[in-house]
N, C-alpha and C positions, 0 to 999 in steps of 0.2 A: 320891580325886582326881577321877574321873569325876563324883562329885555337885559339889565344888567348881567344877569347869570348869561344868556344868551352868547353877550358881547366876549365875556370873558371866556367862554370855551371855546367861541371862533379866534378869538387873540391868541391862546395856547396851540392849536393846532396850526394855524398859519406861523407863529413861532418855532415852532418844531420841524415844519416842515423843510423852512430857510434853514434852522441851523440845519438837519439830515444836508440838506440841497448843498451846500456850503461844502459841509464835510467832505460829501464825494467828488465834487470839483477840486477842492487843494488837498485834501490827504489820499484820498482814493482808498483802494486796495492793496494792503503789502503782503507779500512771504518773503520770508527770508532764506534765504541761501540752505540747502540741506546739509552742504560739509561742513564736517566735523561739531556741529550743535551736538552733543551729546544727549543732550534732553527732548528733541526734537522726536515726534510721534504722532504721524499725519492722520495714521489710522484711529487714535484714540481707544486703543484697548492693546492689552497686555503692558511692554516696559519700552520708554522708562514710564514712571505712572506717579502720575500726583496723589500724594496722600490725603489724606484727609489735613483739611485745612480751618482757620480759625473762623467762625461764623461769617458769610457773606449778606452783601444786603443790597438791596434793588435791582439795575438788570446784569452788571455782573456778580455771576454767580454759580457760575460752568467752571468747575477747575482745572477739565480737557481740555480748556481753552488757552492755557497759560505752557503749552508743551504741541501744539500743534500746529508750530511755524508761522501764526499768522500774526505780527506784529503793529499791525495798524487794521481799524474798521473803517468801516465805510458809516458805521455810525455808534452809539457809542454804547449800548445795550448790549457790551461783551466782555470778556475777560472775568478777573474777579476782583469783587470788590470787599473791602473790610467793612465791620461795626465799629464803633466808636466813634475817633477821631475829636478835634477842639469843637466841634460843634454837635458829637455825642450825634451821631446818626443810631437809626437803631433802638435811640432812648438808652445803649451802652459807655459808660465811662472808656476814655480815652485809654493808650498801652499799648503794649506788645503783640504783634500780629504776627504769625507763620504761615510759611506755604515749606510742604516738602515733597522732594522727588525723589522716589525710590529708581536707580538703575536696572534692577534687575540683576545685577552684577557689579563687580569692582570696576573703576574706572580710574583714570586718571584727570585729575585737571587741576586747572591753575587760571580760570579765567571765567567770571559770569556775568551777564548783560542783563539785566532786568526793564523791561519796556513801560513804562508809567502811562497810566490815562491821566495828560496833561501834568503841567508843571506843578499845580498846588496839591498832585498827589507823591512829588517826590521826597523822601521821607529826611530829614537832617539827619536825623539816628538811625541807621540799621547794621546789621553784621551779616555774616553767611557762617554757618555751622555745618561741619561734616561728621558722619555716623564713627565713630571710633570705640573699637574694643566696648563694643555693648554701652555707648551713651554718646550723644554729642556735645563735640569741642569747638570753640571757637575760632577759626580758621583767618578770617577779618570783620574789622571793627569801625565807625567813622561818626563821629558827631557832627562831620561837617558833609551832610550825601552828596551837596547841589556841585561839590566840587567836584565830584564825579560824572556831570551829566557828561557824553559823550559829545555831542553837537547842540549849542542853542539853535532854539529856533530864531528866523529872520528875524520878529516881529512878536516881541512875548507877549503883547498884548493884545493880539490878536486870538481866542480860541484855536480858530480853525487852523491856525498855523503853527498850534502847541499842542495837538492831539494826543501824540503819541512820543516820552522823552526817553530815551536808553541812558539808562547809567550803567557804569562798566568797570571793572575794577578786578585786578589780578591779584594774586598770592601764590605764596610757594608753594609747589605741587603737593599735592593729597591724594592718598590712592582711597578711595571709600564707596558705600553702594548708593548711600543718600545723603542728598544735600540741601541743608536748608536756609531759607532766607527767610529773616527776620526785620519789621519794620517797627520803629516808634510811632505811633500816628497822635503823637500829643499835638506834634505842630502843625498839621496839617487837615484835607480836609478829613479825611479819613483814611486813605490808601487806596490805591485802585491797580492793578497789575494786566497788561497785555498779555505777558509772556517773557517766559525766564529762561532763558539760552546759557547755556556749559560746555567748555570748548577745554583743553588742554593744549597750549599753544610753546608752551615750553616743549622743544624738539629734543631734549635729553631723551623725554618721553615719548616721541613721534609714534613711536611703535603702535599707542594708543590711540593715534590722531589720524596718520596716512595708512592704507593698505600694504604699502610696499616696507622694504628692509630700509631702516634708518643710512642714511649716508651721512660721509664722515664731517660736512662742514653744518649736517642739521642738528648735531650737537655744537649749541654753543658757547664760543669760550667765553669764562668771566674774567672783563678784563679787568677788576676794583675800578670801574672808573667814575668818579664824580656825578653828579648829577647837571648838565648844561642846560641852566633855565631860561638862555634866550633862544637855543638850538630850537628849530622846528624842520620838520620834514612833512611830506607828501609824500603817501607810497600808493600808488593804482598796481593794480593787478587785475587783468581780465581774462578769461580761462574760455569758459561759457559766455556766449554773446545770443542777444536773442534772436536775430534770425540768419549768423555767418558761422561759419565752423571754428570748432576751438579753437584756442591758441594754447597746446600742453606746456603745463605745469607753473602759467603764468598766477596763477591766485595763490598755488601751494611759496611761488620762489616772491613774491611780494610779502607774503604776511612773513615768512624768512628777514626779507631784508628790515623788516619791522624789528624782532626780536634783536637782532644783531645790531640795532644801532640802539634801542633801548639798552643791550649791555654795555654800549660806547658811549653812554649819560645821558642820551635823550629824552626828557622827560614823557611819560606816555599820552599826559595829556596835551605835549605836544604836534604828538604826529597824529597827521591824521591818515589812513587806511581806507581806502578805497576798490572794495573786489565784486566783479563779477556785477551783479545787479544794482550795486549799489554807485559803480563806476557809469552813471550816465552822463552824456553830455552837462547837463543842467547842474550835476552833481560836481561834475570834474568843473567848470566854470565859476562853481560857488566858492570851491575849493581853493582854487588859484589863486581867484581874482577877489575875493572878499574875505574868504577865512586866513588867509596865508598874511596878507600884507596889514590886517586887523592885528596880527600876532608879532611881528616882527619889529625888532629895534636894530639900534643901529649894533650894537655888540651881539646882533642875531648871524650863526651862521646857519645858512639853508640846505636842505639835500631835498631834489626831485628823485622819484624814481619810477619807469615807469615798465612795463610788462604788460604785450598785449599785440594786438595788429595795427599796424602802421597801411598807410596808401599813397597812394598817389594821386593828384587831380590831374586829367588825362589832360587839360589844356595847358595848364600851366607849369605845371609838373613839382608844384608846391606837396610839402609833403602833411599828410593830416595823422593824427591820433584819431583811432576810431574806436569810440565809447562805447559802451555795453549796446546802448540802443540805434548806432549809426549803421550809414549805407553809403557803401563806396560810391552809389549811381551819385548820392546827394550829398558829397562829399562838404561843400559847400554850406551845408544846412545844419548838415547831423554830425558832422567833424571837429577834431578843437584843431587848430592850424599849426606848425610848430614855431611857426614868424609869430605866432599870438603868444606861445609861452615864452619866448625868447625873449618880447616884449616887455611884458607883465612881469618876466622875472625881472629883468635890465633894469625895471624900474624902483625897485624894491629901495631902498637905503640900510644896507645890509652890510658885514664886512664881505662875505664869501656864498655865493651860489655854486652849490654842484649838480648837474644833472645826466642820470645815468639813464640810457635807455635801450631798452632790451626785448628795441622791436626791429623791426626795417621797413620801409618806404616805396623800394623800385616797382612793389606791384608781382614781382616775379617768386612768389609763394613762400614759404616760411613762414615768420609772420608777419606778413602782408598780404595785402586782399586788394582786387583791384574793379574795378567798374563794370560793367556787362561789356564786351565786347574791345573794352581797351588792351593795345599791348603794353606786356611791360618795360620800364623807362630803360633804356641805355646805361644814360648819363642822367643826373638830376640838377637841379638848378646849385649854385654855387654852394661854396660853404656857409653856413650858418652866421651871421653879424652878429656877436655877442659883446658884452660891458665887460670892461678889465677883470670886475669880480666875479667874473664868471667862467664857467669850465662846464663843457660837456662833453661825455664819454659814452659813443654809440658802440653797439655791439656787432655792427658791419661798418662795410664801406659804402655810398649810398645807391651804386647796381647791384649789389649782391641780395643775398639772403640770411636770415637771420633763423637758425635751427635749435632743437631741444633734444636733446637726448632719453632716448629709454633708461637707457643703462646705467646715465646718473641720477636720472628720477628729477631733471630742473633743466629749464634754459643752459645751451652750454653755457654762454659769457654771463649770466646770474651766477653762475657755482661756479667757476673761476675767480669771480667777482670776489664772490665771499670767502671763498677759500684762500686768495692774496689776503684780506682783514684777518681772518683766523688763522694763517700764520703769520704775521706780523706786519702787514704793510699798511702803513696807516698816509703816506702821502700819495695824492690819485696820481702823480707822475709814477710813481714808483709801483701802486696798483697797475698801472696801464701797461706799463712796460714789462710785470710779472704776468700780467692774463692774455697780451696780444699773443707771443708764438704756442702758447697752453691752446685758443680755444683755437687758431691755425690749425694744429697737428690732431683735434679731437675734430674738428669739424672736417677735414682732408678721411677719415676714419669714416665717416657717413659720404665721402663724393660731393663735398659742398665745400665753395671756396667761401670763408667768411675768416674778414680782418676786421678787428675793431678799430675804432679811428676817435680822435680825439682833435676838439678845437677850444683853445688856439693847437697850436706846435706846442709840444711839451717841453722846449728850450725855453720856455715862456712861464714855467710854472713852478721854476724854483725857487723852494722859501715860501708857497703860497701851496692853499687848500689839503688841510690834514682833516682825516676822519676821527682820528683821535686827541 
């Protein structure tokens, strides 16, 4: 008996140890982004401040934990976790479980992300309740949660690669001080929560969101449009890179071009959003090249968009996107190539690709970044070879430079950009044609010569690629 007890406690701990070991190899360590989480509180005391929450049970059980940015463990002894659940953990009947977060103050929002420990804690039932005139109302509602997960993992059958699942889900703004999430944990195992993020991403309200004075195209217009269920986009944005200098205002004018095409029908859970840390090579690669073409039929139309630092490779003078995590020296390693997405796009069986990009390439600053010791390019390699369904619209010429403005609080050629859709330009020929001599005479205003440039020849895009 004694050797059996033996065996079985060294089985458990050599168990345990694999999975911890596992964990930190494929999920590792996450935080998330500090802008605009309005719930976000690294410090764990004072606001915003999780209230007291419905009974927790085993090692999540910290409610600090679900408000202090950190969205994935290194092992799984974190967060919080519920009683009940279909198998009555606890020794408690299954129902209704809450978490709530006091502001401290009124806020605005219209958007919140709730982080799961693993998939069979994602609940089918829950809602989100805001504090109103002394009691809370129900704000949103869903019997179907899983349809909200924001990204599946690769391999659901895999633990270690379903550690942590974001579900995400908007509604019409609410100005209130606390906000609560509610789960059904009947079907599930019981509930388990990483972390609850609160964001106000409707720019009507910006005031709430950005430091600066709202401008005129971050209020955005409602155009009644439809809902487009085969439309998908891709929108990167990289601002903060981990070890190159910013690129202003590129995360604030991506999540923009997000909002703006969701009022142009895009369904949300088609696009996928991509800023800052979470814009890595491996991410931006998954993105493309498996989530994108997984989604798309043939009545799919596409929109790329990208915002961030562009480079040069000094030999060859091919131009790279470089990811939150790349290095002009290794441009080759840590770069996505733009011949790769031309590629990968070309291939798609799609009716229409657009892709806008509101970086630059020659190396010679803006944003672009270039090697240790390299100059920057001249001339760069020819035009782009692209498929008839395709259209791309660069925010220079490919020696120039690509600049942002203080004074409009956005890439110039992003808020030209948007500013031709929010007054009415819904075909890119017609968009290009309204934003080239706009970001010219605003960029001539800073001593920077930048032309946006467009391939094919815009005699070539008549009758073809509408935004709306």
């Amino acid at each position: 008996m004694k050797r059996v007890l033996s065996f079985v406690v060294f089985f458990l701990i050599i168990m345990t140890t694999i999975s911890f070991s596992l964990a930190k190899e494929r999920v590792k360590f996450s935080k998330i982004s500090e802008e605009g989480n309005l719930a976000l509180n690294i410090n764990r005391t004072g606001y915003p401040h999780p209230l007291d929450s419905d009974r927790g049970w085993g090692g999540g059980s910290d409610k600090w934990e679900i408000v202090d940015g950190i969205r994935t463990y290194d092992h799984w002894a974190h967060g919080l976790a519920f009683c009940g659940g279909k198998n009555q953990w606890c020794g408690e009947p299954c129902g209704w479980r809450q978490v709530t977060i006091d502001f401290g103050k009124e806020v605005v929002a219209n958007r919140v992300v709730v982080w799961h420990h693993g998939r069979e804690h994602v609940p089918s039932t829950f809602m989100i309740q805001y504090w109103h005139e002394g009691k809370f109302e129900t704000i949103f509602s869903t019997s179907n949660g899983r349809d909200f997960i924001k990204n599946l993992p690769s391999n659901p059958e895999k633990w270690w690669e379903n550690f942590s699942i974001p579900v995400e889900v908007e509604f019409k703004p609410v100005k209130t001080r606390k906000l609560r999430y509610l789960l059904n944990n009947c079907d599930i195992e019981h509930g388990w929560i990483y972390e609850i993020e609160v964001y106000n991403t409707n720019v009507k309200y910006a005031q709430d969101f950005y430091p600066k004075d709202v401008s005129d195209i971050e209020i955005v217009p409602d155009f009644k449009a439809k809902e487009r269920p085969y439309d998908i986009a891709i929108i990167i944005g990289i601002e903060r890179y981990k070890e190159l200098p910013s690129s202003d205002y590129s995360s604030k004018d991506a999540m923009l071009v997000k909002n703006y095409l969701k009022a142009l029908g895009f369904a949300d859970r088609n696009i996928q959003l991509l800023v800052n840390e979470d814009a890595t090579k491996s991410a931006i690669e998954k993105s493309i090249e498996a989530w994108l073409p997984n989604r798309t039929k043939p009545d799919s139309r596409v929109f790329v968009y990208y915002s961030g630092h562009g480079a040069p490779e000094p030999k060859t003078g091919d131009a790279y996107i470089v990811p939150y995590d790349g290095d002009p020296n290794y441009l080759e390693v840590t770069g996505y190539p733009l011949k790769r997405l031309y590629e990968k796009l070309g291939k798609l069986q799609v009716k229409e690709v657009v892709v806008v990009l509101d970086s630059c390439f020659s190396g010679a600053g803006g944003r672009s970044v270039l090697a240790k010791g390299a100059r920057p390019l001249v001339l760069m390699t020819d035009a782009p070879i692209i498929r008839p369904h395709m259209v791309v619209v660069s925010s220079s010429q490919s020696n120039q430079i690509t600049a942002s403005s203080p004074e409009l609080g956005h890439g110039i050629f992003s808020y030209y950009f948007l500013k031709a859709i929010k007054d009415g330009k819904s075909a890119i020929a017609d968009i290009y044609q309204y934003i080239k001599p706009l970001v010219e005479d605003e960029a001539k205003r800073l001593n920077i010569n930048q032309t946006p440039s467009i391939t094919p020849d815009i005699d070539k895009l008549k009758g073809k690629f509408y935004l709306k």
